[in-house]
Residue, then its C-alpha position, 0 to 999 in steps of 0.5 A: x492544538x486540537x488532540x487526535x481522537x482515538x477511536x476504538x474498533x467498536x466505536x469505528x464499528x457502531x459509526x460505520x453502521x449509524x452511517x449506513x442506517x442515517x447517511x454519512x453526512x449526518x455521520x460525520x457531522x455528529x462525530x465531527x469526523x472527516x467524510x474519508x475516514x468513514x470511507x477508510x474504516x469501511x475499507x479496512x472493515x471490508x477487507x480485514x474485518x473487526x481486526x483491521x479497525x484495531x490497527x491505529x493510523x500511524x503517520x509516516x514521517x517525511x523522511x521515511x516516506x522518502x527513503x522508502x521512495x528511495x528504495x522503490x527506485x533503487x529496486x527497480x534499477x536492481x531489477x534492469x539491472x538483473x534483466x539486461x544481464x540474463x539478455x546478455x547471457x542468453x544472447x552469448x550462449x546463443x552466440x557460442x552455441x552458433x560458433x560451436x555448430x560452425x566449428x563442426 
């Protein structure tokens, strides 16, 4: 089994740039790495500069992909749910407010 590389954040760096100057294709086949990670390392580097190539790629087990999966849909029950509660408040409020006024 082939060992992952770890890249550090000044070599994703020093790949990024020699990317930009001599095209990604050349890139990757010299550092023999996927055309995706380039395009991830550019992200991360947009959006969180020098620090986001520090952060190492950690892969989600299956299990926990799962439980979280799990844990959106619960969420979003909880969240009609709580909706449909506030509906029913408001229709009765709006139901003994209307009997309120017709006592009078």
């Amino acid at each position: 089994m082939k060992k992952k590389r770890i890249w550090t954040a000044e070599q994703k760096l020093a790949i990024l740039k020699e990317a930009e100057e001599h095209g990604i294709t050349a890139t990757i086949r010299k550092h023999q790495i996927y055309g995706n990670t380039i395009y991830e390392w550019r992200q991360k580097y947009s959006t969180s500069g020098r620090e986001g190539l520090k952060t190492p790629y950690v892969r989600t087990s299956p299990d926990v992909k799962k439980l979280e999966a799990e844990i959106r849909m619960l969420k979003e029950i909880v969240a009609e749910k709580e909706l449909a509660i506030r509906i029913k408040d408001e229709l009765l409020k709006k139901t003994q407010a209307r009997y309120k006024s017709d006592e009078k």
